[in-house]
C-alpha positions as a printed Julia matrix, in Angstrom:
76×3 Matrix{Float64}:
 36.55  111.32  120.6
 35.52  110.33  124.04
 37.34  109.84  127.33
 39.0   106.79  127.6
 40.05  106.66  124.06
 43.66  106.4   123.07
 45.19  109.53  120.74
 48.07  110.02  118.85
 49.44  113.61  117.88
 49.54  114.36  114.35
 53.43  115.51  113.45
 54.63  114.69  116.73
 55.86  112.02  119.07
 53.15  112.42  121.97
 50.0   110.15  122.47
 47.89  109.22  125.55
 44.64  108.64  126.88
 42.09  111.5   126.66
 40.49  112.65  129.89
 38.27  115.19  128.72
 36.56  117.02  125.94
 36.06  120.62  125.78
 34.64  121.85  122.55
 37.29  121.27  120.15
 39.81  121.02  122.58
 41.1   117.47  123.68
 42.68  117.26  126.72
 45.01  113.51  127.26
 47.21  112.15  129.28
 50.65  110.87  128.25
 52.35  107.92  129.43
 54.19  109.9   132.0
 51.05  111.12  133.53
 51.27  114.4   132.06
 48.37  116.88  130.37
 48.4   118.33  127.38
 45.52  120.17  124.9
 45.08  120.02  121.58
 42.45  120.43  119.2
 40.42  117.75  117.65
 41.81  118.27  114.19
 45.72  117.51  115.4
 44.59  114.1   116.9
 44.16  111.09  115.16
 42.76  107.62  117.29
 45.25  104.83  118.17
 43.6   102.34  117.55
 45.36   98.88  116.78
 41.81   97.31  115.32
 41.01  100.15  113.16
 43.07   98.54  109.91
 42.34   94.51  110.79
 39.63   94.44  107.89
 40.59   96.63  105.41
 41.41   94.4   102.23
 45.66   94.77  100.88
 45.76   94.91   97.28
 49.19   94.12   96.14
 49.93   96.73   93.03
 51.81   95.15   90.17
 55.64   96.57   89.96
 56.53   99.77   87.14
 59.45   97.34   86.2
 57.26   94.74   85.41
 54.95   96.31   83.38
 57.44   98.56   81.35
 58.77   94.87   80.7
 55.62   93.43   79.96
 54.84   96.33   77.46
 58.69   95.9    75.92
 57.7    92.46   75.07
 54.82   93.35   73.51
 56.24   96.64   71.26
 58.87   93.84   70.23
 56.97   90.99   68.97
 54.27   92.64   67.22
């Protein structure tokens, strides 16, 4: 992470814009112009780009293929 990049909290509400790096500390500003410090591992990037090309793959429904296999038991 470097300054200028937007953070979210991991298990909380809070996010902002980090202002500094200490170590493994993180310091960011929140949207009401307040500090706070966390360490890297409880921040995660905001990032709005960082899913646009990652591929969906649409996963075939239980109740479909229990049917599917029903069908199959029954004909055979």
């Amino acid at each position: 992470m470097k300054i200028g990049d937007k953070v979210s909290v991991v298990d909380e509400d809070l996010s902002g814009v980090v202002t500094s790096v200490k170590g493994n500390i993180v310091v960011f500003k929140d949207e009401y112009g307040f500090t706070h410090q966390y360490p890297k591992e409880k921040l995660v990037p905001k990032d709005a780009d960082l899913y646009e090309n990652i591929r969906i793959v649409k996963k075939q429904s239980l109740k479909k293929l229990f049917l599917r296999n029903i069908r199959k038991i029954i004909w055979f």
